[in-house]
PDB file of N, CA, C and O in Angstrom, chain B, residues numbered from 101:
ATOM      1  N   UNK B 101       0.850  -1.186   0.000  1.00  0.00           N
ATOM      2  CA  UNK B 101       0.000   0.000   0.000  1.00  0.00           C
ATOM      3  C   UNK B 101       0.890   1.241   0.000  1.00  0.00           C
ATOM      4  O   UNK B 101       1.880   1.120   0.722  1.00  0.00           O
ATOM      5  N   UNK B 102       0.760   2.512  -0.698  1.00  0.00           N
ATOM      6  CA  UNK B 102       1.506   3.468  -1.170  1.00  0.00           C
ATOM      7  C   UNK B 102       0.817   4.374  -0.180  1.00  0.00           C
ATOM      8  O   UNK B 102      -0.410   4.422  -0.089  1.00  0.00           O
ATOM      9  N   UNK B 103       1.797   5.227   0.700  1.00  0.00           N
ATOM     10  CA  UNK B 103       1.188   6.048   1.764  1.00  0.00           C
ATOM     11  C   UNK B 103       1.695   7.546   0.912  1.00  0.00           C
ATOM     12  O   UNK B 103       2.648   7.761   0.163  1.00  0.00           O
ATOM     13  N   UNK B 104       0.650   8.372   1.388  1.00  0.00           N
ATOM     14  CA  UNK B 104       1.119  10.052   0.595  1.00  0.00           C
ATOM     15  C   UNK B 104       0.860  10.651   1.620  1.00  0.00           C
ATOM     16  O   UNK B 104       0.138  10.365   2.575  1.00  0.00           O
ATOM     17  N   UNK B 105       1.742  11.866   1.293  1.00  0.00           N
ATOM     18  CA  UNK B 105       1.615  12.967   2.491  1.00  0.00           C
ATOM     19  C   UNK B 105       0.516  13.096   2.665  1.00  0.00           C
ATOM     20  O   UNK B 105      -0.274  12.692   1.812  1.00  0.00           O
ATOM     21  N   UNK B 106       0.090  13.682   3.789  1.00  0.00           N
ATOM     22  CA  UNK B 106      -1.071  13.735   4.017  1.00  0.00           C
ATOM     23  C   UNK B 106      -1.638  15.039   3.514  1.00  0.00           C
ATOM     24  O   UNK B 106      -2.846  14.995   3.280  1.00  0.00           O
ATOM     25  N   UNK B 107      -0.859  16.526   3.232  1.00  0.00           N
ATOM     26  CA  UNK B 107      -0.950  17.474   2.801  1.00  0.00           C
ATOM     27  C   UNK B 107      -1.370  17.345   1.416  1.00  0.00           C
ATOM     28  O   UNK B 107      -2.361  17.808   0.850  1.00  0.00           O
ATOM     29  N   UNK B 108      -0.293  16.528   0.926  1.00  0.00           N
ATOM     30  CA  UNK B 108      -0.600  16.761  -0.480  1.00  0.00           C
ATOM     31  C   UNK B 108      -1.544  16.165  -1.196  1.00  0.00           C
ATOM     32  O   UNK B 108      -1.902  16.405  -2.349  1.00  0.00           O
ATOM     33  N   UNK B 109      -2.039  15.137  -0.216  1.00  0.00           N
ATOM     34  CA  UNK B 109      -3.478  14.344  -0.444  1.00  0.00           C
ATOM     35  C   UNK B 109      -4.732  14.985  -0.817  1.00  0.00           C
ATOM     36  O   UNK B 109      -5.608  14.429  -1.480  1.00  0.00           O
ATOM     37  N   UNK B 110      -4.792  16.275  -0.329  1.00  0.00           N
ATOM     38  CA  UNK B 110      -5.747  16.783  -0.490  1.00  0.00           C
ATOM     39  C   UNK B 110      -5.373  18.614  -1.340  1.00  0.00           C
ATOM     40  O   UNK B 110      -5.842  19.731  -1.121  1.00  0.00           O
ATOM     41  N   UNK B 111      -4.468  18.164  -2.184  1.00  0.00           N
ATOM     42  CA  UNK B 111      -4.027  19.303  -2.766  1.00  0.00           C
ATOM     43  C   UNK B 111      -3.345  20.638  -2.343  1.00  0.00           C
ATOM     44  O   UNK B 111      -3.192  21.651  -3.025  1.00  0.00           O
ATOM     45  N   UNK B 112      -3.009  20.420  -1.179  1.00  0.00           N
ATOM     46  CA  UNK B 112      -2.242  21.612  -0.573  1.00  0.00           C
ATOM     47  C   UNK B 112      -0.900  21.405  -1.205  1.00  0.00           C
ATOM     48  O   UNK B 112      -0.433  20.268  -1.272  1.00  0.00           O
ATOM     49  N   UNK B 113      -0.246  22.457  -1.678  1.00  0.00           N
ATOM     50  CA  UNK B 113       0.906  22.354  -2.524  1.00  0.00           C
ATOM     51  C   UNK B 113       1.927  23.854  -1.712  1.00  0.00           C
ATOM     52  O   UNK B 113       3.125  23.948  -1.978  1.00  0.00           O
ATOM     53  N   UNK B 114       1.547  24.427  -1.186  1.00  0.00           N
ATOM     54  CA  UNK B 114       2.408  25.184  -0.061  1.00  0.00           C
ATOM     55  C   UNK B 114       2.631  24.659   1.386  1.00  0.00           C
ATOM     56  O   UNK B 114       2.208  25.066   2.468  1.00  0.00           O
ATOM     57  N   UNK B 115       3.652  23.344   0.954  1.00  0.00           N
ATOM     58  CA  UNK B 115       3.301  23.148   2.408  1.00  0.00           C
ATOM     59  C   UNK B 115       3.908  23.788   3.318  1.00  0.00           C
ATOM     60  O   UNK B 115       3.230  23.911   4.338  1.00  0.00           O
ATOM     61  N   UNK B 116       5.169  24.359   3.363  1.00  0.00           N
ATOM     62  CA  UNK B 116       5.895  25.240   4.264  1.00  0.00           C
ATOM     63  C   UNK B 116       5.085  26.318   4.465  1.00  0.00           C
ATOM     64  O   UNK B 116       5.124  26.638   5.652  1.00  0.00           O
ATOM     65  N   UNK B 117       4.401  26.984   3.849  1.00  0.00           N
ATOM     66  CA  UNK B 117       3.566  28.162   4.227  1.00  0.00           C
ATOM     67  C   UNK B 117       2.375  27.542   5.392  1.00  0.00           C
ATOM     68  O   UNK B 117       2.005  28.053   6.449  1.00  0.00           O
ATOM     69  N   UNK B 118       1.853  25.929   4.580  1.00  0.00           N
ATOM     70  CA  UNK B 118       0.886  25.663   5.734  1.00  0.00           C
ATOM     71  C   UNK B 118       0.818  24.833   6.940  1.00  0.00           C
ATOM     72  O   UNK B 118      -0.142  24.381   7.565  1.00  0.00           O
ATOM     73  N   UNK B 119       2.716  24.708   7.185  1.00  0.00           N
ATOM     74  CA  UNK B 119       3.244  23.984   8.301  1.00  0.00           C
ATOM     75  C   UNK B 119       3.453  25.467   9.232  1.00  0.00           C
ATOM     76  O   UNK B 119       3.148  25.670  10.407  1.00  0.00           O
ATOM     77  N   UNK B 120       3.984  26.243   8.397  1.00  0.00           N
ATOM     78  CA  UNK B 120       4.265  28.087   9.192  1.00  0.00           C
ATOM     79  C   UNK B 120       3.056  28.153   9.660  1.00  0.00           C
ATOM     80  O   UNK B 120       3.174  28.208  10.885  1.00  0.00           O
ATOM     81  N   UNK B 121       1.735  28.184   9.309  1.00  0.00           N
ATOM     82  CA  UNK B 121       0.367  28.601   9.347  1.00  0.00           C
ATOM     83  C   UNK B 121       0.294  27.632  11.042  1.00  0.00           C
ATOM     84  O   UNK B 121       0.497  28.232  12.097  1.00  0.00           O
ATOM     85  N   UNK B 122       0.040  26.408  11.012  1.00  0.00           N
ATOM     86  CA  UNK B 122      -0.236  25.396  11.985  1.00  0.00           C
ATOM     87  C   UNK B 122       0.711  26.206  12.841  1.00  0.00           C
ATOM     88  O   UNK B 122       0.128  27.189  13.298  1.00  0.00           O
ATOM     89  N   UNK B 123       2.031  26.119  13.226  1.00  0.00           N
ATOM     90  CA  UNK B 123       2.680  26.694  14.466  1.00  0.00           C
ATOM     91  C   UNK B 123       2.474  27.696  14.996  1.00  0.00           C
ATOM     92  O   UNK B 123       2.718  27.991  16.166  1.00  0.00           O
ATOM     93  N   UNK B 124       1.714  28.702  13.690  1.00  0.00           N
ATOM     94  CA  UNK B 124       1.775  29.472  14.471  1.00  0.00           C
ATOM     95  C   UNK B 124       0.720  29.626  15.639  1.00  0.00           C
ATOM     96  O   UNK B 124       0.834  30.462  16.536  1.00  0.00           O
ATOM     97  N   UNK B 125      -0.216  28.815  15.537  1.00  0.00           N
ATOM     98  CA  UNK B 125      -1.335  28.396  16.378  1.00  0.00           C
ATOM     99  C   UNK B 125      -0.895  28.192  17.854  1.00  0.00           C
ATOM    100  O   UNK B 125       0.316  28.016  17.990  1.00  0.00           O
ATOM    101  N   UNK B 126      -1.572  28.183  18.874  1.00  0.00           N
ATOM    102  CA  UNK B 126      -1.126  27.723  20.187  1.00  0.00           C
ATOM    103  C   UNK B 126      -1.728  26.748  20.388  1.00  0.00           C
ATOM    104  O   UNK B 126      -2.876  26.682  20.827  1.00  0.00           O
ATOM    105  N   UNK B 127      -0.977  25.814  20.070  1.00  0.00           N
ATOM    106  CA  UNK B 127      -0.836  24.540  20.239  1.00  0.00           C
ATOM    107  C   UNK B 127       0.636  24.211  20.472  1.00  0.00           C
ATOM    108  O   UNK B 127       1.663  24.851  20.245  1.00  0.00           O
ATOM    109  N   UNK B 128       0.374  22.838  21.072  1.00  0.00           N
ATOM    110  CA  UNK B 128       2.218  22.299  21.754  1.00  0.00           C
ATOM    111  C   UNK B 128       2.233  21.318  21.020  1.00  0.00           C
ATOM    112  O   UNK B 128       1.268  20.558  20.933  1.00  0.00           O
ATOM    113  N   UNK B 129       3.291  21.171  20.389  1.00  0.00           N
ATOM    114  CA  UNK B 129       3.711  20.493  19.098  1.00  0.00           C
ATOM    115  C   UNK B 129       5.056  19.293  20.159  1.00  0.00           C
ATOM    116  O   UNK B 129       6.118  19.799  20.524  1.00  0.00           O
ATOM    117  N   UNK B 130       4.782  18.026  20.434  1.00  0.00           N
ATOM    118  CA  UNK B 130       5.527  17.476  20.597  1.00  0.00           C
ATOM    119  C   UNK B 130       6.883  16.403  19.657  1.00  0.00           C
ATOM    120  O   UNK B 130       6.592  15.604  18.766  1.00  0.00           O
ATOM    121  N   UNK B 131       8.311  16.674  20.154  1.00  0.00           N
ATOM    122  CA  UNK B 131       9.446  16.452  19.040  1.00  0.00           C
ATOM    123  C   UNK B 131       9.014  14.112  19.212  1.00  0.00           C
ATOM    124  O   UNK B 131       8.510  13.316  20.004  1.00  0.00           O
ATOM    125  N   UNK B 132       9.498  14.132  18.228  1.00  0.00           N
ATOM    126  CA  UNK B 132       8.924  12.025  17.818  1.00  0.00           C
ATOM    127  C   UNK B 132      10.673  11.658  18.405  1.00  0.00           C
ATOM    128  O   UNK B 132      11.744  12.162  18.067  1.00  0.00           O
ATOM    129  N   UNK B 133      10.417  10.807  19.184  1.00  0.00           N
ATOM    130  CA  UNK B 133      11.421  10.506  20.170  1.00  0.00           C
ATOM    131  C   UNK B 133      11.631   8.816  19.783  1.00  0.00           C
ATOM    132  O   UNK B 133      10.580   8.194  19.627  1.00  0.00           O
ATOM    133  N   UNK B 134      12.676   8.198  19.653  1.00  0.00           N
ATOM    134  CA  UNK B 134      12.691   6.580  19.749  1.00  0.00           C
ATOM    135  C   UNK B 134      11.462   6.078  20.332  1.00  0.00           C
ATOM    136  O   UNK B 134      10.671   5.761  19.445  1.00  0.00           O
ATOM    137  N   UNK B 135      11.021   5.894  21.490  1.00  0.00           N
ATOM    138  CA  UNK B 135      10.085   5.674  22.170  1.00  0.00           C
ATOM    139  C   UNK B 135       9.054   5.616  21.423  1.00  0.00           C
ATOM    140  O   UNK B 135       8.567   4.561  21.018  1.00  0.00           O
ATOM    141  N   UNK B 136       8.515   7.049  21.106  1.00  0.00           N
ATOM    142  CA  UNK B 136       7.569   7.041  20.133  1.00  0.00           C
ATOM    143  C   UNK B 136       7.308   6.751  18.642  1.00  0.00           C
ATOM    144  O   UNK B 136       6.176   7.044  18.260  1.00  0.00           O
ATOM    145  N   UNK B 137       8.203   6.197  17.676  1.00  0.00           N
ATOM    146  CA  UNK B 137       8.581   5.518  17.038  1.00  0.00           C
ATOM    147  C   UNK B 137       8.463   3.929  17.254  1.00  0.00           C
ATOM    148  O   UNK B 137       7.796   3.191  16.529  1.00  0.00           O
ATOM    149  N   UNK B 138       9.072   3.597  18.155  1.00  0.00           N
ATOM    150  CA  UNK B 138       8.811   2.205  18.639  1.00  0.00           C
ATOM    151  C   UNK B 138       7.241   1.611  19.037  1.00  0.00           C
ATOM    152  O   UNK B 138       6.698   0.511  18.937  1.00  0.00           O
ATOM    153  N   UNK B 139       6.898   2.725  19.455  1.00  0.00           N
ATOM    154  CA  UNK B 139       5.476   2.594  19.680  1.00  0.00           C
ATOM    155  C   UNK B 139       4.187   2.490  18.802  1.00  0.00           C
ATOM    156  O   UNK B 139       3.084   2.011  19.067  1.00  0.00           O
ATOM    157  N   UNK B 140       4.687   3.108  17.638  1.00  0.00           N
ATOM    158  CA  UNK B 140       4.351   3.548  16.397  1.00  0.00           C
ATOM    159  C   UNK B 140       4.041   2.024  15.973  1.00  0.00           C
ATOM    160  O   UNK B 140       3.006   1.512  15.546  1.00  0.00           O
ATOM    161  N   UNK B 141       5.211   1.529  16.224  1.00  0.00           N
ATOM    162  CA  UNK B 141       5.614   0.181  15.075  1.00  0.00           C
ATOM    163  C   UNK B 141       4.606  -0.709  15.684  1.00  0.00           C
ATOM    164  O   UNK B 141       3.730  -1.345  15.098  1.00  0.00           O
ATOM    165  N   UNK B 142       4.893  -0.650  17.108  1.00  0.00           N
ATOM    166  CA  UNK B 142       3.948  -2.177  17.470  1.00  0.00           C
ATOM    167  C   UNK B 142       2.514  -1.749  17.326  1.00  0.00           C
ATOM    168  O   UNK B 142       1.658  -2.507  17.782  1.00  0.00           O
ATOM    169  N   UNK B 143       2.111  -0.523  16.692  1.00  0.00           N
ATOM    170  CA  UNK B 143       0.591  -0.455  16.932  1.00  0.00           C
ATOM    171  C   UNK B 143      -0.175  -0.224  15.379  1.00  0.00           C
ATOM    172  O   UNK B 143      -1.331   0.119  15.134  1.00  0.00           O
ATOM    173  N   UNK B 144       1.352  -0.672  14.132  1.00  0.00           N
ATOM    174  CA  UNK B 144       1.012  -0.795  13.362  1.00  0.00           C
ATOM    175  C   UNK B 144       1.208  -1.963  12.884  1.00  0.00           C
ATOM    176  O   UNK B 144       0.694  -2.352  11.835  1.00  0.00           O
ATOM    177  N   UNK B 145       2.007  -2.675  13.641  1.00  0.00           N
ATOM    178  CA  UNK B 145       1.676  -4.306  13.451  1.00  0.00           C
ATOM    179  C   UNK B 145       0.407  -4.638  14.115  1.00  0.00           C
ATOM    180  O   UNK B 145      -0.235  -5.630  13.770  1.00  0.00           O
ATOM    181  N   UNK B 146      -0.062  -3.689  15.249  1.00  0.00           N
ATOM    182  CA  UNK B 146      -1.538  -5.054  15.547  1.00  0.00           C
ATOM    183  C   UNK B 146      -2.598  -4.303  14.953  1.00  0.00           C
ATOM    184  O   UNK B 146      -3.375  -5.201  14.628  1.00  0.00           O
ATOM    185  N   UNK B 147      -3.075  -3.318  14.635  1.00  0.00           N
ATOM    186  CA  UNK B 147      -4.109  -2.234  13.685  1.00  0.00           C
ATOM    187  C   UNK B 147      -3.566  -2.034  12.279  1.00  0.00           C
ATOM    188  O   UNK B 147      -4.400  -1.617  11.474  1.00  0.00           O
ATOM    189  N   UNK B 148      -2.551  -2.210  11.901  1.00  0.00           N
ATOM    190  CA  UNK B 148      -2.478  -2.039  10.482  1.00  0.00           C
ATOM    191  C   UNK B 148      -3.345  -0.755   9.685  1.00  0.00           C
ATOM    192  O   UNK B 148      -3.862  -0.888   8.576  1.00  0.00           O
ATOM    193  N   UNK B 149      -3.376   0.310  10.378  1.00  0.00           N
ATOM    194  CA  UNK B 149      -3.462   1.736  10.157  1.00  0.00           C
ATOM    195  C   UNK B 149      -2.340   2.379   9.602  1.00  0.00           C
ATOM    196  O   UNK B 149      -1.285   1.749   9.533  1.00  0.00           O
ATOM    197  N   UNK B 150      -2.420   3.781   9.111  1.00  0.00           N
ATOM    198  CA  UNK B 150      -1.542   4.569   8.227  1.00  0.00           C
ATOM    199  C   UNK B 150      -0.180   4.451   9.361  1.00  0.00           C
ATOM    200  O   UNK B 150      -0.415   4.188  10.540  1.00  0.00           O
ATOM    201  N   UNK B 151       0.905   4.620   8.988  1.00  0.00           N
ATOM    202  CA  UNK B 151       1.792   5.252   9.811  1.00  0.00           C
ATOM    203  C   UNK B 151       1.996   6.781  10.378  1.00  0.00           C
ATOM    204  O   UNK B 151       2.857   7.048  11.216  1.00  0.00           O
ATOM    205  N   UNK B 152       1.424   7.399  10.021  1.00  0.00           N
ATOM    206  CA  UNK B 152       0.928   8.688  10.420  1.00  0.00           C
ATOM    207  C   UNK B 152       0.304   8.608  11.458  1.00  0.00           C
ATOM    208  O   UNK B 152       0.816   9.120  12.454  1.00  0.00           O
ATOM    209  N   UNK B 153      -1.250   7.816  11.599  1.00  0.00           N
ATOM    210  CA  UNK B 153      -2.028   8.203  12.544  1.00  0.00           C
ATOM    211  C   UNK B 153      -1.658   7.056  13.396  1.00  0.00           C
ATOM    212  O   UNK B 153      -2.612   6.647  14.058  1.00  0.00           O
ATOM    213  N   UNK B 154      -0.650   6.476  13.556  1.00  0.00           N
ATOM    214  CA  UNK B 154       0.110   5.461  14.008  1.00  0.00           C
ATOM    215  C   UNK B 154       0.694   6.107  15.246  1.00  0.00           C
ATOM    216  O   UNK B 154       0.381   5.933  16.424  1.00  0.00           O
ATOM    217  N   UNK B 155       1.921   7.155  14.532  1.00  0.00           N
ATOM    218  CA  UNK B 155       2.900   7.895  15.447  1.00  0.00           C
ATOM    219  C   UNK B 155       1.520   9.159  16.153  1.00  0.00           C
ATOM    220  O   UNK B 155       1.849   9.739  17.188  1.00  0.00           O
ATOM    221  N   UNK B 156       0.403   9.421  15.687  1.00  0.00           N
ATOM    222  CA  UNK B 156      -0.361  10.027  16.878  1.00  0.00           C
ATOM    223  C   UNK B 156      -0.809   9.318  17.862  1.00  0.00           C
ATOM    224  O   UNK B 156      -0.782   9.670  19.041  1.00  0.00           O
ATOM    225  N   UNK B 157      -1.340   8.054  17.342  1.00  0.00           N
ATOM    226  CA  UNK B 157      -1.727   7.006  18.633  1.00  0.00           C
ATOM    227  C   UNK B 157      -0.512   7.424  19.768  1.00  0.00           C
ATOM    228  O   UNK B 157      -0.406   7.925  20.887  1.00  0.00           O
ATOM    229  N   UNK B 158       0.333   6.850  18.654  1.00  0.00           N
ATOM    230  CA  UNK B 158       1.824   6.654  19.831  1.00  0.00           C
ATOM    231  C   UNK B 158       2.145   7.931  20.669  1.00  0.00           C
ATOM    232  O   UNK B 158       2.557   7.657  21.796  1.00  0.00           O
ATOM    233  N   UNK B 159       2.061   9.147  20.410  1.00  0.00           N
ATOM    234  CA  UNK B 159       2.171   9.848  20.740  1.00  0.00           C
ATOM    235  C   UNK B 159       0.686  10.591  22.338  1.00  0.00           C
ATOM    236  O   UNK B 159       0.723  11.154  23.432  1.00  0.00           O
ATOM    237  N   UNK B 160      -0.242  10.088  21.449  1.00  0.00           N
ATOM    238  CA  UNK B 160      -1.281   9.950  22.701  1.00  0.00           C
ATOM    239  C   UNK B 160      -1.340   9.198  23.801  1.00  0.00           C
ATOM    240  O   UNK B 160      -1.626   9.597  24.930  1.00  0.00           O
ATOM    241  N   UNK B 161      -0.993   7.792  23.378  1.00  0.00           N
ATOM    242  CA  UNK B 161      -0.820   7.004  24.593  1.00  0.00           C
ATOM    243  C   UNK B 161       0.533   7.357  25.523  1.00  0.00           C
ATOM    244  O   UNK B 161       0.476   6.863  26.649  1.00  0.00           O
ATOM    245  N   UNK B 162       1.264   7.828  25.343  1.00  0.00           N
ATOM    246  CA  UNK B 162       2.510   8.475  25.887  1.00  0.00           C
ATOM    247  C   UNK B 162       1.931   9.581  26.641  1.00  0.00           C
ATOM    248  O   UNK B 162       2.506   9.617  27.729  1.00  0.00           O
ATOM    249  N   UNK B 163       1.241  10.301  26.571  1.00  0.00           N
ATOM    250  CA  UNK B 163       0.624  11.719  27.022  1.00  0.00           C
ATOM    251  C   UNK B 163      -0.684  11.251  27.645  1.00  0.00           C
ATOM    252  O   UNK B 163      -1.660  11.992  27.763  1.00  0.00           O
ATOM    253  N   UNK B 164      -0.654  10.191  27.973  1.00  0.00           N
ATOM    254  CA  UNK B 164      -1.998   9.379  28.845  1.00  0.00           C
ATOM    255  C   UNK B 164      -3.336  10.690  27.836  1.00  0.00           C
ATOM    256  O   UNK B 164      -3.851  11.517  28.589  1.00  0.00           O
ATOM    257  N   UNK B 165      -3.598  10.740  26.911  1.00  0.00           N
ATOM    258  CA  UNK B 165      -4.415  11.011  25.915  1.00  0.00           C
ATOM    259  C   UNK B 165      -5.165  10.036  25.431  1.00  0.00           C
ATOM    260  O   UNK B 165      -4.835   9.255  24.538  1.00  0.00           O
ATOM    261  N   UNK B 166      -6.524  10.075  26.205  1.00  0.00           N
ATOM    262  CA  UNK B 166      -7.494   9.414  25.312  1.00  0.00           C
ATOM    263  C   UNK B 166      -8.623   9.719  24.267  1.00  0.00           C
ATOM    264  O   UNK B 166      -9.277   8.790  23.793  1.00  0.00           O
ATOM    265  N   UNK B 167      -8.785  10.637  24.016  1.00  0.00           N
ATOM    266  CA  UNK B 167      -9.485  11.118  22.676  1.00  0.00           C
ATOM    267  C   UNK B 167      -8.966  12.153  21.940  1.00  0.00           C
ATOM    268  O   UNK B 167      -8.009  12.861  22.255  1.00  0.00           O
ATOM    269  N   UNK B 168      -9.827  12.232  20.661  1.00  0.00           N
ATOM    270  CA  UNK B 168      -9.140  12.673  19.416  1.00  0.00           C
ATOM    271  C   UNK B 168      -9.753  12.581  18.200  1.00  0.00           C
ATOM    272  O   UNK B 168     -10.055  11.790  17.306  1.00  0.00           O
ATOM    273  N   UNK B 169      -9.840  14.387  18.741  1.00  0.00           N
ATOM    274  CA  UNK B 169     -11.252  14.954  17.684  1.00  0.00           C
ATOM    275  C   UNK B 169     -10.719  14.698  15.911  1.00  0.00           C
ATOM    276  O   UNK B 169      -9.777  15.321  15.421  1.00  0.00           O
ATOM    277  N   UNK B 170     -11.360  13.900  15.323  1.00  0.00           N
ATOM    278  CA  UNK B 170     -10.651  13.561  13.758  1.00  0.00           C
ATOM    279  C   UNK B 170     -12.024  12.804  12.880  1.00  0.00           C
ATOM    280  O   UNK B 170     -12.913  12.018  13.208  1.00  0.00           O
ATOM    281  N   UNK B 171     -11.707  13.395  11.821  1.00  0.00           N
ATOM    282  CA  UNK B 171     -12.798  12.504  10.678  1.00  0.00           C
ATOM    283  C   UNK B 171     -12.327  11.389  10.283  1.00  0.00           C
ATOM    284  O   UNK B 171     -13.034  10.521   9.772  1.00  0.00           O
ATOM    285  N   UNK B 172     -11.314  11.298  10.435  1.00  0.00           N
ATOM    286  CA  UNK B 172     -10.521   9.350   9.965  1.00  0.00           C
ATOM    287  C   UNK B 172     -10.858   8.681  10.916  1.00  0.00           C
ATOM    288  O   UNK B 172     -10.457   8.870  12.064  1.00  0.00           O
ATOM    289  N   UNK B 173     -11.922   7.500  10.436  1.00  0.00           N
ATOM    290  CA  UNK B 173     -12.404   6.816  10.679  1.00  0.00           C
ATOM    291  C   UNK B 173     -11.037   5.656  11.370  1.00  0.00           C
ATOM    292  O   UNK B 173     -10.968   5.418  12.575  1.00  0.00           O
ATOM    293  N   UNK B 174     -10.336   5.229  10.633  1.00  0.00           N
ATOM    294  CA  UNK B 174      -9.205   4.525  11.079  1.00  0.00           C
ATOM    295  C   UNK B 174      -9.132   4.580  11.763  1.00  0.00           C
ATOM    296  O   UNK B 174      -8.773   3.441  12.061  1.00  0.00           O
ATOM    297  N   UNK B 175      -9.209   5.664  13.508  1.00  0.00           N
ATOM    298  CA  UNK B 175      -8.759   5.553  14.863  1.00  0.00           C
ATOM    299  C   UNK B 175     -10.031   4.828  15.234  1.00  0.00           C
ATOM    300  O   UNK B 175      -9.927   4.608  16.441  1.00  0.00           O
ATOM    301  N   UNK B 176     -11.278   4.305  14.759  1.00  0.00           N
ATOM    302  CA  UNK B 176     -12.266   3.456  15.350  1.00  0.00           C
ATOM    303  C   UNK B 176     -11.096   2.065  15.802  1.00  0.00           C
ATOM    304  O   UNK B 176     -10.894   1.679  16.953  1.00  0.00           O
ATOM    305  N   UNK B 177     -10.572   1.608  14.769  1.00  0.00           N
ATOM    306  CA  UNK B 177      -9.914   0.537  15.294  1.00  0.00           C
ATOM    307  C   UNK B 177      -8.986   0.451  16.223  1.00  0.00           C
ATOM    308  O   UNK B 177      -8.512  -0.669  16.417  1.00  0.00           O
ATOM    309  N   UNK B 178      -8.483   1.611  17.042  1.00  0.00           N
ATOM    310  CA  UNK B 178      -7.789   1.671  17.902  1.00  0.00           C
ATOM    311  C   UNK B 178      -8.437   1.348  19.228  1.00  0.00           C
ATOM    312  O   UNK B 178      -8.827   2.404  19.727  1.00  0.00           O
ATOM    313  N   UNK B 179      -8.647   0.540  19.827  1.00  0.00           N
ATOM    314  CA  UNK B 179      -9.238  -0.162  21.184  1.00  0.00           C
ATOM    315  C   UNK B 179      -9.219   1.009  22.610  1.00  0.00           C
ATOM    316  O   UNK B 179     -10.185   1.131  23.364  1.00  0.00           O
ATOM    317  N   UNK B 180      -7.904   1.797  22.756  1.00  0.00           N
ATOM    318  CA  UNK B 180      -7.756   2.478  23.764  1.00  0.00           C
ATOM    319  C   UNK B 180      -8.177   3.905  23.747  1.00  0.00           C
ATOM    320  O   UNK B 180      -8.127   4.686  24.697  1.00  0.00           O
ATOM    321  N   UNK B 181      -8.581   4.131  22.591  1.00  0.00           N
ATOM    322  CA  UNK B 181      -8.499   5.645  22.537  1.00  0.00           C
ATOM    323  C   UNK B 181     -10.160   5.466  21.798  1.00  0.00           C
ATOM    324  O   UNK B 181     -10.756   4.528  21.268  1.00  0.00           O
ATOM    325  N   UNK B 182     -10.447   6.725  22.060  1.00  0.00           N
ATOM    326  CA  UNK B 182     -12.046   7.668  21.502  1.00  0.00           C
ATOM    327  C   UNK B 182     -11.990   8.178  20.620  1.00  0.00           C
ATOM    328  O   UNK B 182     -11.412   9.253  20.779  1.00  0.00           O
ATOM    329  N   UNK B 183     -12.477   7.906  19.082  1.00  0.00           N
ATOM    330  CA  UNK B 183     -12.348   9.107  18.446  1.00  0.00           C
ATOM    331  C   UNK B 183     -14.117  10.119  18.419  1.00  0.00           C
ATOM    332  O   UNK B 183     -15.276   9.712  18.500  1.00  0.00           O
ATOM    333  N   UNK B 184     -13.605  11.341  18.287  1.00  0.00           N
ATOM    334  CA  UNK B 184     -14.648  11.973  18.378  1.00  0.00           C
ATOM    335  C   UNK B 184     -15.262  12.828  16.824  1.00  0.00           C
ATOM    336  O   UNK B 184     -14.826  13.965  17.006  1.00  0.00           O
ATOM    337  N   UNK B 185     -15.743  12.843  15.952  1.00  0.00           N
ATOM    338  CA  UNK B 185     -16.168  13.078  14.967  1.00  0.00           C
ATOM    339  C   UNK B 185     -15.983  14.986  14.924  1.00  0.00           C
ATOM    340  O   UNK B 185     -16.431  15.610  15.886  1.00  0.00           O
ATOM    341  N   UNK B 186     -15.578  15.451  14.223  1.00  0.00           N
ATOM    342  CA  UNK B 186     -15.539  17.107  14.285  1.00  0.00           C
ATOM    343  C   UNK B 186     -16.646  17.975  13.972  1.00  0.00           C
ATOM    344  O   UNK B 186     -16.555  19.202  13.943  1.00  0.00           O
ATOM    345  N   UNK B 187     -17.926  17.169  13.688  1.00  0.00           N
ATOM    346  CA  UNK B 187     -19.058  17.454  12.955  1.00  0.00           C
ATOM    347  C   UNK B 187     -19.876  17.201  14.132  1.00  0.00           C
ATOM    348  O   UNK B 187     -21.003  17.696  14.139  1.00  0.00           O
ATOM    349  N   UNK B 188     -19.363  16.281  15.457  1.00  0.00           N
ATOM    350  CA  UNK B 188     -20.317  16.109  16.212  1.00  0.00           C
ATOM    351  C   UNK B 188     -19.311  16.927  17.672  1.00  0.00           C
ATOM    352  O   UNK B 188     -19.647  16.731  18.840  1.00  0.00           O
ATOM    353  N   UNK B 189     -18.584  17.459  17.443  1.00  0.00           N
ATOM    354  CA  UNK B 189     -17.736  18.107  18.820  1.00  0.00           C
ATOM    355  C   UNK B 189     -18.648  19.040  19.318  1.00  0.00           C
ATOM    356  O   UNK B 189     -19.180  19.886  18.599  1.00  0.00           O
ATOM    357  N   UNK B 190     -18.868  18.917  20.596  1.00  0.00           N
ATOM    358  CA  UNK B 190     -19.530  19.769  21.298  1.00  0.00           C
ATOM    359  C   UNK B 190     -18.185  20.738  22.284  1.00  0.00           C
ATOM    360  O   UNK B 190     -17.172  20.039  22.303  1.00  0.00           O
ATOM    361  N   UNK B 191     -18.048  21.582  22.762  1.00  0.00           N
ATOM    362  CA  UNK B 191     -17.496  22.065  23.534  1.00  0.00           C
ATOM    363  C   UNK B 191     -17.610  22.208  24.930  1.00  0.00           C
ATOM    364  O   UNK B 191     -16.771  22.858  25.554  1.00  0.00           O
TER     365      UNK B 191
END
């Protein structure tokens, strides 16, 4: 299976302008550490999900994070975590 950026998946073709755009947001952007990499791997050997939303799992379960507002359906198969639909987020 052929994985694509995820940017360019959907036609964004500036991506440095729309990686600049995201930071500049306040949000905390955590750096992908061995750990989280490793974590990545074993949770794409037992879900067989993108590697992308792989290293977020990994990155959530590290940050005792259990939900995660997203339209990719793919985190349904993740057992530990919630996904929450962005169409149905309440505040």
């Amino acid at each position: 299976m052929k994985w694509q950026n995820p940017l360019r998946k959907y036609g964004i073709k500036g991506i440095k302008d729309t990686i600049d755009a995201i930071l500049s947001l306040d949000i905390n952007v955590r750096p992908l550490d061995e750990i989280i990499i490793k974590m990545a791997a074993e949770i794409f050997d037992k879900f067989g999900i993108s590697p992308y939303d792989c290293i977020h799992v990994a990155t959530m379960n590290a940050r005792g994070i259990k939900e995660i507002i997203s339209a990719d359906k793919e985190f349904d198969k993740i057992t530990n975590i919630k996904r929450i639909d962005p169409l149905r987020y309440e505040d």
